[in-house]
MIVEX-77970 format. One line per field, with one value per residue (C-alpha): residue in one letter; x, y, z. Coordinates in steps of 0.001 Angstrom, whole numbers, plus 500000, padded with zeros to 6 digits. Last residue first. Example, Ala and Ser with C-alpha at 12.3 -4.5 7.8 and 13.67 -1.06 7.14 Angstrom:
res: [S|A]
X: [513670|512300]
Y: [498940|495500]
Z: [507140|507800]
// end
This chain:
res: [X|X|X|X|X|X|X|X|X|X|X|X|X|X|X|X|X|X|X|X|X|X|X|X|X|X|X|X|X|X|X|X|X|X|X|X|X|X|X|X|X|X|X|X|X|X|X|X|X|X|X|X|X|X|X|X|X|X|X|X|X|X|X|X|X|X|X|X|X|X|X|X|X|X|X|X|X|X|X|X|X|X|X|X|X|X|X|X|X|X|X|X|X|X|X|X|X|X|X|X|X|X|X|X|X|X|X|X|X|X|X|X|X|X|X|X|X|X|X|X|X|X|X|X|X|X|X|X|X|X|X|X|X|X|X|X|X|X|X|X|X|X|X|X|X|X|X|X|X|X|X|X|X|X|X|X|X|X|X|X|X|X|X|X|X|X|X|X|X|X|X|X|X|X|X|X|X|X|X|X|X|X|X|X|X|X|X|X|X|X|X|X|X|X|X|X|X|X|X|X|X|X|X|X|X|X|X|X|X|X|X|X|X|X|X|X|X|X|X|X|X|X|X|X|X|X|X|X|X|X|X|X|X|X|X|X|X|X|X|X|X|X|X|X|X|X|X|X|X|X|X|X|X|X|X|X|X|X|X|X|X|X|X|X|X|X|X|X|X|X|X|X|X|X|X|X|X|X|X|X|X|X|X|X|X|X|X|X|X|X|X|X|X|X|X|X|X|X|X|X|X|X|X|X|X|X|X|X|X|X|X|X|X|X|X|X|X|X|X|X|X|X|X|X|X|X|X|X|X|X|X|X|X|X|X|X|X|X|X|X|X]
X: [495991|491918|492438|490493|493031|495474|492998|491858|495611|496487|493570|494943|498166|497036|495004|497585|501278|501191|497948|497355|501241|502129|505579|509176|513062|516041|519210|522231|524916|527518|529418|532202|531524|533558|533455|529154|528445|524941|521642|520137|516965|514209|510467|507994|505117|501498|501482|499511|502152|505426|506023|505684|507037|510321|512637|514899|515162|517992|519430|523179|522485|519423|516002|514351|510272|509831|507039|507564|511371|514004|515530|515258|518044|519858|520054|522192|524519|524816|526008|528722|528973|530774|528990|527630|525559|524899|522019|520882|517522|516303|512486|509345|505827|503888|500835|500419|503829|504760|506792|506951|510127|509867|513122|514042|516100|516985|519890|519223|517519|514065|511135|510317|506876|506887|510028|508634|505293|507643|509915|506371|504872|507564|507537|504069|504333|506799|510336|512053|513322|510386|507747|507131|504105|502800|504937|507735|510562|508692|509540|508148|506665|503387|503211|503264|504200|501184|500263|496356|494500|497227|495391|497882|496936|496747|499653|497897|500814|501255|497245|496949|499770|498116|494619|496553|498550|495542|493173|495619|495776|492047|491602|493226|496489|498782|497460|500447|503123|505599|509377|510676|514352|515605|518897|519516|522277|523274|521720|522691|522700|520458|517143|517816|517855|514047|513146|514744|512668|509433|509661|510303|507867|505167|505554|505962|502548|501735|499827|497335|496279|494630|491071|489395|492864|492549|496051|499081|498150|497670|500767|502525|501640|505090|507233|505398|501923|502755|500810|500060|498429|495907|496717|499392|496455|498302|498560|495018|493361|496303|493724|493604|491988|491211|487547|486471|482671|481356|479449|480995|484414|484421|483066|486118|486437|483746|484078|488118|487251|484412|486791|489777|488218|486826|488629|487557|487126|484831|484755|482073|478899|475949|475360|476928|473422|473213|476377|475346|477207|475253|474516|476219|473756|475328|474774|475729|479339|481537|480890|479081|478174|474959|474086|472024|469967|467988|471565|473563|476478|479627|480219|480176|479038|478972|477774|479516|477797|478988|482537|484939|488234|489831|490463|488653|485945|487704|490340|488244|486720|489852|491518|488288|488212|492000|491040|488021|484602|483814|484393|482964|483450|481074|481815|479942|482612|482318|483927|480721|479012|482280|481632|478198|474883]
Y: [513988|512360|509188|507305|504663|506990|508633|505272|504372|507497|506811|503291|504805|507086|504600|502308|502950|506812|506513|503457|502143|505184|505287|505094|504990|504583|504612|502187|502447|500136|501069|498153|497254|498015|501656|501675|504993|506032|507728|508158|509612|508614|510059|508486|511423|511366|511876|510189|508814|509895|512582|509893|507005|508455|509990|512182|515860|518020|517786|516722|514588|515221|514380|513647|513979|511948|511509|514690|513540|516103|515284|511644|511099|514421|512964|509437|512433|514044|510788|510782|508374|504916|503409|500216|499934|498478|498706|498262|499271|499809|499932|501433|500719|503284|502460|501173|500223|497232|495820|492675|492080|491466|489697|491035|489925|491467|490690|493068|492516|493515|493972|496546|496110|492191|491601|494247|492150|488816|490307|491255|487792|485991|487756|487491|483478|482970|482895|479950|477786|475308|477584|480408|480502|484323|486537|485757|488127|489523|492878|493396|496730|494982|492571|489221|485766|483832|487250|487745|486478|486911|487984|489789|488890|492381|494624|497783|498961|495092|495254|499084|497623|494413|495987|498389|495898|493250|496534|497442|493870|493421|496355|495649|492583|494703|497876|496248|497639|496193|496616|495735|495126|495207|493902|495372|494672|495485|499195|500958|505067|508197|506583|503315|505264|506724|503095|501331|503919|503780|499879|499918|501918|500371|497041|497497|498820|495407|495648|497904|495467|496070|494952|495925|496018|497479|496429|498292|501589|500272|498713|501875|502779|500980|503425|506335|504700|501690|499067|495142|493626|490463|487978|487007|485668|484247|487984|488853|489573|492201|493916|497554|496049|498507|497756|499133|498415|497022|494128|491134|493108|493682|490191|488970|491753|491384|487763|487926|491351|489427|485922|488576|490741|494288|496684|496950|500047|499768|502327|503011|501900|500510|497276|497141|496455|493522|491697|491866|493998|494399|497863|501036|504120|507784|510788|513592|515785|514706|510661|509893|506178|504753|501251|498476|495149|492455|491607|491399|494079|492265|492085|496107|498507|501881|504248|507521|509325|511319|512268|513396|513545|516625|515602|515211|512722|510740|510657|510058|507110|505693|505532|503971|501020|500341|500256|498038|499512|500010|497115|497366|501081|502533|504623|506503|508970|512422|512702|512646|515587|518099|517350|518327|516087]
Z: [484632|483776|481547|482910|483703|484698|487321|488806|489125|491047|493532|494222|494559|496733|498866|499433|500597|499866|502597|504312|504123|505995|504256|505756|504355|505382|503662|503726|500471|499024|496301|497004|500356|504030|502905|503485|502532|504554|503723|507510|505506|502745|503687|501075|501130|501590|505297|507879|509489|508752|511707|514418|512333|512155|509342|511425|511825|512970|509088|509102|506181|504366|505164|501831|500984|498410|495565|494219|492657|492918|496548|495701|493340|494553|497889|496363|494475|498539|499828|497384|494788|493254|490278|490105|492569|495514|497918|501788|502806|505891|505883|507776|506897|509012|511519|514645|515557|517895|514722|512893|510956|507203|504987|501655|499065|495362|493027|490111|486896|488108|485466|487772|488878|488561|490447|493625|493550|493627|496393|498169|497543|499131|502127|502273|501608|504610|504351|506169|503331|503968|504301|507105|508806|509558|512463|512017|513304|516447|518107|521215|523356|522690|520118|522650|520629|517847|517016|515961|518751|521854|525160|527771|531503|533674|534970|534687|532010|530307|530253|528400|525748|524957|524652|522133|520145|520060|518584|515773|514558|514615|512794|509498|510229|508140|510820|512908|511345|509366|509934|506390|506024|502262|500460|496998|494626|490809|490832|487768|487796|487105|486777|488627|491898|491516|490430|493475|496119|494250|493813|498028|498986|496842|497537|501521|500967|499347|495483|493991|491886|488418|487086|484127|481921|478343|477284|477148|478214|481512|481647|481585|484733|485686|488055|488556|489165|490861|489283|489516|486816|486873|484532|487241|489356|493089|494072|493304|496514|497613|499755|497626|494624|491763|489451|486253|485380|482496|484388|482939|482816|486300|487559|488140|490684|492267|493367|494002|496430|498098|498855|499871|502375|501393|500166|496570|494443|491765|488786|486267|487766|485597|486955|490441|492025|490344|491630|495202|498081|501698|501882|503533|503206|503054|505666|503659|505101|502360|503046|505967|506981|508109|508231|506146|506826|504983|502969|506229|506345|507334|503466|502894|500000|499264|496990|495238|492638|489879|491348|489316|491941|493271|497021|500118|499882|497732|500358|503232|501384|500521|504140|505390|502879|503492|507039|506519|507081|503652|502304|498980|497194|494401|491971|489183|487403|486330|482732|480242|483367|481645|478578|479016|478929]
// end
């Protein structure tokens, strides 16, 4: 065996038909990755039973997951629902295998790390980790966005917006938003499964049950998420509006810092960074959900000088949270912890 075959990886990814599951898949199948073999795995697959899926142009088998046919593999992605991913991937370092959860299974387990690579991949250096967390979309975004600025100057204050989109909910929220849409248009009775209020054409400020103070647990998990990342010592809210958006995590985003600027230093920040893709001031372009989705890029915009506060600042920025808000950074991770920039 070459040096070359020693660095070609055996994966295998369970939930295959979930978004997150889907978004993964096309991008292994699409970019430079080491590839020894590639199976996959679903729970909604009955164990007696299998189905087809394509992966590169081959017809590929989908089974129903089990612990022994995981023996062997290298890497595991999981993207299944949260019950699966929290049984495979405890069994990670049982089996030998290396596993990356893209459904935020783990948020309750703070043995488990959560990386953004660019902003705290350092962790996996630190100890040998089987199992990281590729945490909330919203996550991402907004640790990428307060890491970039912390760079060049000191952030004391950050206040964050999140319109999320419906894809949060996998399938079933994407299908309640379109059957809801095509019945308001042929003036037919609207069913509501997955929002407790209509989606369609509506913007709903709760959306899961919110606890005692009013912020609900996913709220609370992505200022937690963003804590953990950064190692935050800034003030830091966040409150999440539900949107009637398919896809793209969109976010206004107020900050302070300590230093007063020009709009044009705050460009600089994320005009040189390959992560972003700015629209400057003046630019005929805005960031919108139209021209963000599928993209791999965090698109900042609308940057703002508040006069009214101290080094204040507004900017807006957006993220499909399947691609740059999942899937990359799960892919990103895989590569760090194998070592194969």
């Amino acid at each position: 065996m070459t040096k070359k075959d020693k660095r070609k990886l055996r994966v295998a990814l369970i939930g295959t038909d979930s978004l997150r599951g889907q978004e993964i898949k096309n991008l292994l199948g699409t970019v430079k990755f080491p590839i020894k073999s590639m199976e996959f795995y679903d729970p909604e697959v009955e164990e007696e039973y299998s189905k087809l899926t394509e992966f590169k142009e081959e017809p590929k088998v989908i089974h129903h997951p089990d612990p022994y046919l995981l023996e062997g593999l290298d890497l595991v992605f999981l993207a299944a629902d949260r019950e699966t991913n929290r049984r495979f991937g405890y069994l990670a370092k049982e089996k030998g295998y290396r596993a990356i959860d893209l459904r935020e299974s783990f948020v309750d387990d703070l043995e488990v790390p959560v990386v953004v690579v660019g902003v705290n991949d350092y962790v996996l250096k630190e100890k040998d980790s089987y199992l990281i967390s590729n945490p909330n979309p919203g996550s991402i975004l907004l640790t990428q966005v307060f890491a970039a600025i912390q760079k060049d100057y000191q952030l004391q204050k950050a206040v964050a917006m999140i319109l999320q989109p419906v894809s949060a909910y996998e399938n079933e929220g994407i299908e309640e938003l379109a059957e809801q849409s095509y019945a308001l248009l042929s003036s037919t009775s609207l069913n509501k499964k997955v929002f407790r209020e209509q989606i369609a054409f509506n913007f709903l400020p709760a959306v899961d049950r919110p606890e005692t103070d009013g912020f609900s647990l996913r709220e609370k998990q992505i200022k937690k998420e963003v804590g953990r990342i950064l190692s935050t010592d800034f003030a830091f809210s966040l409150s999440l509006v539900q949107a009637p958006v398919f896809h793209v995590c969109s976010v206004m985003i107020f900050v302070e810092l300590k230093e007063s600027l020009k709009i044009s230093d705050l460009e600089k920040v994320f005009a040189n960074r390959e992560i972003f893709k700015l629209i400057p001031a003046g630019a005929q372009d805005q960031v919108c959900n139209v021209k963000v989705a599928g993209q791999d890029k965090i698109y900042i915009g609308h940057i703002k000088k508040d006069d009214s506060i101290k080094n204040g600042y507004w900017l807006y920025a957006a993220a499909d949270n399947l691609t740059v808000g999942s899937a990359l950074n799960a892919l990103n991770i895989a590569r760090k912890m194998f070592d194969l920039d």
